[in-house]
C-alpha positions as CSV (number, residue, x, y, z in Angstrom):
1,X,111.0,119.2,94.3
2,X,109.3,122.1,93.7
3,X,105.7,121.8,95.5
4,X,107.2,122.3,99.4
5,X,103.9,119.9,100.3
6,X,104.2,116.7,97.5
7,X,101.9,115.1,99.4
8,X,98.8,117.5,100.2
9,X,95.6,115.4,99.9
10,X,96.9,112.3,99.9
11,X,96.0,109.9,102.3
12,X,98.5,107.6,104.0
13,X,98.2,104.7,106.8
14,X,101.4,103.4,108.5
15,X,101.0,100.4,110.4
16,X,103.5,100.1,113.1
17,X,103.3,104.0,113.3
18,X,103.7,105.2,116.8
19,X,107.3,103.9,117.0
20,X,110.9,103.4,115.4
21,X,110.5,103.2,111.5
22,X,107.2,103.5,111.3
23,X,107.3,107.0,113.8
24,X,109.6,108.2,111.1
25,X,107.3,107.6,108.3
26,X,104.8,108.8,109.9
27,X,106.5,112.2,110.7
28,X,108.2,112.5,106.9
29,X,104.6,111.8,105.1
30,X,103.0,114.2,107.4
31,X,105.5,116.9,106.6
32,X,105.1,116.6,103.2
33,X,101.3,117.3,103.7
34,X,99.8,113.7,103.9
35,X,97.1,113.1,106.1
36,X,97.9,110.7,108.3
37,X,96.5,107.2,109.8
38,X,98.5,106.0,112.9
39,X,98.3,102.3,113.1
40,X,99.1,101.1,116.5
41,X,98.7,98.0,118.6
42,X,99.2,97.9,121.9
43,X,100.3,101.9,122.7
44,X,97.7,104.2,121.7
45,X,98.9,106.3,124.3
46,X,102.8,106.7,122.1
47,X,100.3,107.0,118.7
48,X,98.1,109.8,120.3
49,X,101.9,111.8,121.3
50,X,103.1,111.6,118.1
51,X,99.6,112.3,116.2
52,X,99.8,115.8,119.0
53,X,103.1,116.8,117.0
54,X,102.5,116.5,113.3
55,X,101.2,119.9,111.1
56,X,97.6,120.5,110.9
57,X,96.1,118.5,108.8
58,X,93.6,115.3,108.7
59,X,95.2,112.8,111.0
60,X,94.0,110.0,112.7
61,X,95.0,106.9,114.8
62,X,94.2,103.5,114.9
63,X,94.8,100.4,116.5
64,X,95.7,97.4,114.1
65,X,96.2,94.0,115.2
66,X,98.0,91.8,112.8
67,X,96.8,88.4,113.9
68,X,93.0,89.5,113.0
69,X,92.2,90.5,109.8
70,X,88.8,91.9,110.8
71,X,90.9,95.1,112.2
72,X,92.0,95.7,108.3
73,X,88.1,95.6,107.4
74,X,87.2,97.5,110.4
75,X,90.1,99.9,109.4
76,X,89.0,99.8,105.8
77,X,85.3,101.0,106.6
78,X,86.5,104.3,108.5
79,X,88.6,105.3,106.0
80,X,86.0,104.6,102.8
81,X,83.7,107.0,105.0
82,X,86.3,109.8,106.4
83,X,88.7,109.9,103.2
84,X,87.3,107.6,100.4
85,X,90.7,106.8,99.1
86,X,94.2,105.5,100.3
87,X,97.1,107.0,98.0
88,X,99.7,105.3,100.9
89,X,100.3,102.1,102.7
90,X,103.5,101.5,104.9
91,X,103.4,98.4,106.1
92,X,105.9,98.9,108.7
93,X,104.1,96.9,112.1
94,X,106.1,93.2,112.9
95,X,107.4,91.3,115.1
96,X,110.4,89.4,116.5
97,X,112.8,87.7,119.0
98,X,116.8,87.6,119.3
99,X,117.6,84.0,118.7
100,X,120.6,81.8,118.0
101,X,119.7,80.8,114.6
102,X,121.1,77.3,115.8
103,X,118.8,77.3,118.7
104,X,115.7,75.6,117.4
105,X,114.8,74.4,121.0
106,X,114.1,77.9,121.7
107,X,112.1,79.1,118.3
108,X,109.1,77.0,118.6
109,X,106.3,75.6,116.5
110,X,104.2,78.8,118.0
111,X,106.7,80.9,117.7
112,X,107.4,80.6,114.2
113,X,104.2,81.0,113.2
114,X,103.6,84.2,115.2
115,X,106.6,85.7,113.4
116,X,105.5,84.6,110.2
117,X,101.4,86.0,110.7
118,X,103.0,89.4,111.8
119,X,105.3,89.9,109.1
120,X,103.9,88.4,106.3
121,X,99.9,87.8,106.7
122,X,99.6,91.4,108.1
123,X,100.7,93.1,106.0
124,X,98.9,90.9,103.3
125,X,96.0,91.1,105.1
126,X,96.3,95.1,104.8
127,X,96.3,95.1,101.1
128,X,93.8,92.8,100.5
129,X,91.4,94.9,102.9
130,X,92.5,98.0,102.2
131,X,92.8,97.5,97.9
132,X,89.5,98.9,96.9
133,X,90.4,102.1,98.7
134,X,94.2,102.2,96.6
135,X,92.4,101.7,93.6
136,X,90.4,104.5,94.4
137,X,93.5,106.6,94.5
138,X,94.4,106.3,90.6
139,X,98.1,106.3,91.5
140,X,98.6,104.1,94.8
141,X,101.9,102.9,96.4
142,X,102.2,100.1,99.3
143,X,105.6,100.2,101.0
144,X,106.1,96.8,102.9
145,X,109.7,97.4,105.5
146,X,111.6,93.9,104.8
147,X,115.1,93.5,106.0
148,X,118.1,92.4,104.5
149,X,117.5,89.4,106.5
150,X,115.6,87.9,103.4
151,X,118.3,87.9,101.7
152,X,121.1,87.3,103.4
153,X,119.6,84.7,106.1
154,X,121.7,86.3,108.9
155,X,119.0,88.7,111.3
156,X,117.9,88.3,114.5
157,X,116.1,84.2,114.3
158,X,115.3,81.8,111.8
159,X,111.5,82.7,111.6
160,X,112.1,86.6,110.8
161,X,114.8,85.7,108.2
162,X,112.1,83.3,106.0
163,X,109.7,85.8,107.0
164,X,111.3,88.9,105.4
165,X,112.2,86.3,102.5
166,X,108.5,85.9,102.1
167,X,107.6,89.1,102.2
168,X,109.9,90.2,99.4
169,X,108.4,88.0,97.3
170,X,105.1,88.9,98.0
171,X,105.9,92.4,97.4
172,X,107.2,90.9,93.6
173,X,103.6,89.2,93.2
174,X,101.8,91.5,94.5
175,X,103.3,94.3,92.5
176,X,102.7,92.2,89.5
177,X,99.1,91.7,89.7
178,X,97.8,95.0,91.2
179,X,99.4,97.7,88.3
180,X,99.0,99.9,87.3
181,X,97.0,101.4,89.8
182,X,99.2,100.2,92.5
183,X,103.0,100.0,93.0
184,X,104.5,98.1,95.5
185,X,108.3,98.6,96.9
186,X,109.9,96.8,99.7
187,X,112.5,98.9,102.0
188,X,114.8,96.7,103.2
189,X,117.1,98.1,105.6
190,X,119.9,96.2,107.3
191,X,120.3,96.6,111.9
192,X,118.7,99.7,112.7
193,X,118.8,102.4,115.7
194,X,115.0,101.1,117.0
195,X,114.4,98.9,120.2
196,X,112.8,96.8,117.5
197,X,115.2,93.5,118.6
198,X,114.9,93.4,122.2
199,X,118.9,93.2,123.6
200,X,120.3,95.0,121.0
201,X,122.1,98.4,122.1
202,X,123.5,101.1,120.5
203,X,127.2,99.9,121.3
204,X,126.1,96.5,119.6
205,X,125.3,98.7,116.6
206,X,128.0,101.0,116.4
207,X,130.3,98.0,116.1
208,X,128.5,96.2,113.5
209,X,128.7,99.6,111.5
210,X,132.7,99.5,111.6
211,X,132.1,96.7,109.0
212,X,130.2,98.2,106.9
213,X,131.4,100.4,103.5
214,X,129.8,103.5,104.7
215,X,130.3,103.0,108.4
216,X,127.3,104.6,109.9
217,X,124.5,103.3,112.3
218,X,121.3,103.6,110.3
219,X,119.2,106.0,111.8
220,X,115.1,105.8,111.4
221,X,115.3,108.7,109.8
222,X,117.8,106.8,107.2
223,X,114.8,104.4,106.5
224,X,112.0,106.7,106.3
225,X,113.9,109.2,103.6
226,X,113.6,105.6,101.9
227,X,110.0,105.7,102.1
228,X,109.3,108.8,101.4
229,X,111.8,108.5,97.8
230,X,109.5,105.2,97.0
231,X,106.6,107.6,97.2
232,X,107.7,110.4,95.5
233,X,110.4,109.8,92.9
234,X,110.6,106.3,92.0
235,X,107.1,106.5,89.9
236,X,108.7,103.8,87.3
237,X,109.5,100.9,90.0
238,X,107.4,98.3,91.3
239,X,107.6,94.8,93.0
240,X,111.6,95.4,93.4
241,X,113.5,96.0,96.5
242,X,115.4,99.0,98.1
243,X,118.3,98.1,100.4
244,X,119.1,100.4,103.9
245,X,122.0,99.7,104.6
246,X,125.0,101.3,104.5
247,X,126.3,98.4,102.9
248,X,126.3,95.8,105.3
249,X,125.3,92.6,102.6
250,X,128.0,93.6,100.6
Protein backbone atom coordinates (compact mmCIF):
# COMPACT_ATOMS: atom_id res chain seq x y z
CA UNK A 1 0.00 0.00 0.00
CA UNK A 2 1.60 2.94 -0.94
CA UNK A 3 -0.58 5.95 0.56
CA UNK A 4 0.67 5.43 4.55
CA UNK A 5 -3.10 7.00 5.23
CA UNK A 6 -5.66 4.84 2.68
CA UNK A 7 -8.25 6.15 4.49
CA UNK A 8 -7.79 10.07 4.86
CA UNK A 9 -11.25 11.63 4.31
CA UNK A 10 -13.23 8.96 4.67
CA UNK A 11 -15.81 8.65 7.11
CA UNK A 12 -16.45 5.57 9.11
CA UNK A 13 -19.06 4.56 12.04
CA UNK A 14 -18.46 1.38 14.12
CA UNK A 15 -21.25 0.36 16.13
CA UNK A 16 -20.18 -1.56 19.07
CA UNK A 17 -16.96 0.61 18.97
CA UNK A 18 -15.80 1.26 22.43
CA UNK A 19 -14.93 -2.39 23.07
CA UNK A 20 -13.52 -5.84 21.89
CA UNK A 21 -13.83 -6.10 17.91
CA UNK A 22 -15.40 -3.12 17.45
CA UNK A 23 -12.36 -1.14 19.73
CA UNK A 24 -10.15 -2.75 17.14
CA UNK A 25 -11.78 -1.44 14.18
CA UNK A 26 -12.10 1.45 15.50
CA UNK A 27 -8.35 1.89 16.28
CA UNK A 28 -7.22 0.24 12.64
CA UNK A 29 -9.71 2.73 10.60
CA UNK A 30 -8.45 5.58 12.56
CA UNK A 31 -4.85 4.76 11.88
CA UNK A 32 -5.32 4.57 8.41
CA UNK A 33 -6.69 8.19 8.60
CA UNK A 34 -10.57 7.67 8.77
CA UNK A 35 -12.46 9.85 10.76
CA UNK A 36 -14.07 8.16 13.13
CA UNK A 37 -17.79 7.65 14.68
CA UNK A 38 -17.81 5.70 18.01
CA UNK A 39 -21.03 3.97 18.48
CA UNK A 40 -21.67 2.97 21.95
CA UNK A 41 -24.56 1.94 24.19
CA UNK A 42 -24.40 1.83 27.53
CA UNK A 43 -20.33 3.08 28.16
CA UNK A 44 -19.80 6.39 26.87
CA UNK A 45 -17.36 6.73 29.42
CA UNK A 46 -14.93 3.40 27.52
CA UNK A 47 -16.04 5.30 23.95
CA UNK A 48 -14.76 8.81 25.15
CA UNK A 49 -11.09 6.80 26.39
CA UNK A 50 -10.68 5.32 23.34
CA UNK A 51 -11.83 8.42 21.13
CA UNK A 52 -8.78 10.34 23.66
CA UNK A 53 -6.19 7.88 22.01
CA UNK A 54 -6.77 7.80 18.28
CA UNK A 55 -4.54 10.45 15.74
CA UNK A 56 -5.97 13.79 15.18
CA UNK A 57 -8.47 13.83 13.11
CA UNK A 58 -12.43 14.20 12.92
CA UNK A 59 -13.69 11.81 15.49
CA UNK A 60 -16.80 11.54 17.27
CA UNK A 61 -18.90 9.31 19.61
CA UNK A 62 -22.19 8.27 19.75
CA UNK A 63 -24.46 6.26 21.61
CA UNK A 64 -26.56 3.67 19.50
CA UNK A 65 -29.25 1.57 20.76
CA UNK A 66 -30.17 -1.33 18.68
CA UNK A 67 -33.72 -2.00 19.82
CA UNK A 68 -34.71 1.66 18.55
CA UNK A 69 -34.28 2.53 15.26
CA UNK A 70 -34.88 6.31 15.87
CA UNK A 71 -31.11 6.34 17.25
CA UNK A 72 -29.96 5.34 13.44
CA UNK A 73 -32.10 8.38 12.17
CA UNK A 74 -30.92 10.49 14.94
CA UNK A 75 -27.37 9.22 14.16
CA UNK A 76 -28.03 9.72 10.50
CA UNK A 77 -28.98 13.58 10.88
CA UNK A 78 -25.53 14.42 12.69
CA UNK A 79 -23.55 12.95 10.27
CA UNK A 80 -25.60 14.42 6.89
CA UNK A 81 -24.74 17.85 8.73
CA UNK A 82 -20.99 17.26 10.29
CA UNK A 83 -19.62 14.95 7.26
CA UNK A 84 -22.30 14.62 4.49
CA UNK A 85 -21.17 11.23 3.61
CA UNK A 86 -20.47 7.64 5.15
CA UNK A 87 -17.67 5.73 3.10
CA UNK A 88 -17.70 2.96 6.26
CA UNK A 89 -20.16 0.99 8.27
CA UNK A 90 -18.98 -1.79 10.81
CA UNK A 91 -21.73 -3.17 12.20
CA UNK A 92 -20.00 -4.76 14.92
CA UNK A 93 -22.63 -3.94 18.28
CA UNK A 94 -24.67 -7.48 19.44
CA UNK A 95 -25.61 -9.31 21.92
CA UNK A 96 -25.69 -12.65 23.70
CA UNK A 97 -25.91 -15.31 26.47
CA UNK A 98 -23.84 -18.66 27.10
CA UNK A 99 -26.51 -21.34 26.87
CA UNK A 100 -26.82 -25.08 26.50
CA UNK A 101 -28.09 -25.29 23.08
CA UNK A 102 -30.36 -28.15 24.67
CA UNK A 103 -31.50 -25.89 27.32
CA UNK A 104 -34.57 -24.30 25.77
CA UNK A 105 -36.09 -23.72 29.40
CA UNK A 106 -33.49 -21.28 29.86
CA UNK A 107 -33.56 -19.32 26.21
CA UNK A 108 -36.95 -17.81 26.28
CA UNK A 109 -39.54 -16.45 24.04
CA UNK A 110 -37.99 -12.84 25.20
CA UNK A 111 -34.82 -13.88 24.97
CA UNK A 112 -34.73 -14.99 21.61
CA UNK A 113 -36.08 -12.16 20.26
CA UNK A 114 -33.70 -9.76 22.03
CA UNK A 115 -30.76 -11.75 20.42
CA UNK A 116 -32.37 -11.71 17.22
CA UNK A 117 -33.26 -7.48 17.28
CA UNK A 118 -29.55 -6.94 18.30
CA UNK A 119 -27.92 -8.95 15.80
CA UNK A 120 -29.91 -8.83 13.00
CA UNK A 121 -32.52 -5.69 13.00
CA UNK A 122 -29.66 -3.42 14.21
CA UNK A 123 -27.63 -3.67 12.10
CA UNK A 124 -30.45 -3.63 9.40
CA UNK A 125 -31.80 -0.86 10.94
CA UNK A 126 -28.17 0.94 10.43
CA UNK A 127 -28.18 0.56 6.76
CA UNK A 128 -31.49 1.35 6.02
CA UNK A 129 -30.98 4.83 8.02
CA UNK A 130 -27.71 5.43 7.25
CA UNK A 131 -28.04 4.42 3.08
CA UNK A 132 -28.50 7.81 1.69
CA UNK A 133 -25.34 8.91 3.38
CA UNK A 134 -23.29 5.58 1.68
CA UNK A 135 -24.57 6.48 -1.48
CA UNK A 136 -23.33 9.72 -1.03
CA UNK A 137 -19.88 8.22 -0.75
CA UNK A 138 -19.61 6.89 -4.55
CA UNK A 139 -17.77 3.88 -3.28
CA UNK A 140 -19.39 2.65 0.16
CA UNK A 141 -18.63 -0.57 2.11
CA UNK A 142 -20.86 -1.96 5.21
CA UNK A 143 -19.01 -4.65 7.24
CA UNK A 144 -21.64 -6.67 9.38
CA UNK A 145 -19.25 -9.07 12.25
CA UNK A 146 -21.17 -12.54 11.91
CA UNK A 147 -19.70 -15.60 13.48
CA UNK A 148 -19.06 -18.97 12.27
CA UNK A 149 -21.89 -19.80 14.35
CA UNK A 150 -24.14 -19.27 11.19
CA UNK A 151 -22.79 -21.75 9.73
CA UNK A 152 -21.79 -24.21 11.76
CA UNK A 153 -24.78 -24.03 14.47
CA UNK A 154 -22.36 -24.64 17.32
CA UNK A 155 -21.75 -20.87 19.37
CA UNK A 156 -22.72 -19.78 22.46
CA UNK A 157 -27.06 -20.45 22.26
CA UNK A 158 -29.53 -21.32 19.89
CA UNK A 159 -30.79 -17.67 19.22
CA UNK A 160 -27.19 -16.17 18.35
CA UNK A 161 -26.52 -19.25 15.99
CA UNK A 162 -29.94 -18.39 13.68
CA UNK A 163 -29.13 -14.98 14.30
CA UNK A 164 -25.63 -14.91 12.70
CA UNK A 165 -27.31 -17.33 10.07
CA UNK A 166 -29.63 -14.43 9.38
CA UNK A 167 -27.43 -12.00 9.17
CA UNK A 168 -25.26 -13.67 6.52
CA UNK A 169 -27.88 -13.75 4.47
CA UNK A 170 -28.86 -10.46 4.83
CA UNK A 171 -25.45 -9.42 4.07
CA UNK A 172 -26.06 -11.68 0.48
CA UNK A 173 -29.42 -9.55 -0.08
CA UNK A 174 -28.34 -6.67 0.82
CA UNK A 175 -25.21 -6.71 -1.18
CA UNK A 176 -27.25 -7.66 -4.08
CA UNK A 177 -29.60 -4.80 -4.16
CA UNK A 178 -27.49 -1.81 -3.02
CA UNK A 179 -24.32 -2.04 -5.82
CA UNK A 180 -22.66 -0.74 -6.97
CA UNK A 181 -22.41 2.01 -4.74
CA UNK A 182 -22.30 -0.20 -1.88
CA UNK A 183 -20.55 -3.41 -0.98
CA UNK A 184 -21.35 -5.47 1.76
CA UNK A 185 -18.92 -8.27 3.45
CA UNK A 186 -19.59 -10.21 6.52
CA UNK A 187 -16.45 -11.02 8.89
CA UNK A 188 -17.11 -14.03 10.47
CA UNK A 189 -14.70 -14.95 13.01
CA UNK A 190 -14.90 -18.18 15.08
CA UNK A 191 -14.31 -17.73 19.57
CA UNK A 192 -12.52 -14.75 20.10
CA UNK A 193 -10.23 -13.09 22.95
CA UNK A 194 -13.36 -10.40 23.95
CA UNK A 195 -15.54 -10.72 27.18
CA UNK A 196 -18.13 -10.72 24.46
CA UNK A 197 -19.63 -14.34 25.95
CA UNK A 198 -19.92 -13.79 29.53
CA UNK A 199 -17.97 -17.08 31.27
CA UNK A 200 -15.74 -17.58 28.72
CA UNK A 201 -11.86 -17.19 29.86
CA UNK A 202 -8.80 -17.21 28.26
CA UNK A 203 -7.93 -20.84 29.46
CA UNK A 204 -11.32 -21.91 27.81
CA UNK A 205 -9.92 -20.33 24.66
CA UNK A 206 -6.55 -21.48 24.61
CA UNK A 207 -7.91 -25.08 24.69
CA UNK A 208 -10.37 -24.73 21.99
CA UNK A 209 -7.37 -23.33 19.87
CA UNK A 210 -5.32 -26.73 20.32
CA UNK A 211 -8.05 -27.97 17.81
CA UNK A 212 -7.78 -25.90 15.49
CA UNK A 213 -5.20 -26.08 12.11
CA UNK A 214 -3.46 -23.01 12.98
CA UNK A 215 -3.63 -23.23 16.73
CA UNK A 216 -3.86 -19.71 17.83
CA UNK A 217 -6.41 -17.72 20.08
CA UNK A 218 -7.86 -15.18 17.71
CA UNK A 219 -6.95 -11.96 18.93
CA UNK A 220 -9.24 -8.64 18.10
CA UNK A 221 -6.69 -7.48 16.37
CA UNK A 222 -6.96 -10.83 14.15
CA UNK A 223 -10.62 -9.62 13.27
CA UNK A 224 -10.05 -6.08 12.68
CA UNK A 225 -7.00 -6.68 10.04
CA UNK A 226 -10.15 -8.51 8.57
CA UNK A 227 -12.05 -5.37 8.41
CA UNK A 228 -9.73 -3.24 7.47
CA UNK A 229 -8.71 -5.87 4.14
CA UNK A 230 -12.62 -5.76 3.34
CA UNK A 231 -12.16 -2.01 3.07
CA UNK A 232 -9.16 -1.70 1.36
CA UNK A 233 -8.28 -4.51 -0.91
CA UNK A 234 -11.12 -6.65 -1.59
CA UNK A 235 -12.85 -3.83 -4.03
CA UNK A 236 -14.24 -6.85 -6.30
CA UNK A 237 -16.31 -8.79 -3.36
CA UNK A 238 -19.67 -8.23 -2.14
CA UNK A 239 -22.45 -10.03 -0.24
CA UNK A 240 -19.92 -13.08 0.51
CA UNK A 241 -18.39 -13.98 3.74
CA UNK A 242 -14.82 -13.91 5.30
CA UNK A 243 -14.04 -16.52 7.94
CA UNK A 244 -11.71 -15.64 11.31
CA UNK A 245 -10.82 -18.37 12.39
CA UNK A 246 -7.85 -20.04 12.45
CA UNK A 247 -9.62 -22.86 11.15
CA UNK A 248 -11.84 -23.94 13.70
CA UNK A 249 -15.09 -25.04 11.09
CA UNK A 250 -12.82 -27.13 9.28
Amino acid sequence: MNDAKPLRDRVAVITGGSNGIGAAAVREIAMLGANVVIGYHSSEERARKLLETLPPADHAVARLELKDETSFAALADELGIRYGKLDILVNSAGFTRAIPHGDLDTLTDQLFEDILIANVCGPYSAVRALRPLLRASGDAVVINVSSISGFTASGSNVAYCASKAALDNMTASLARVLGPEIRLLAVSPGAVATDFVPGRDRSALEAGAKATPLKRVIEPDDVAAAIVACITHLKASTGTRIVVDGGRHL
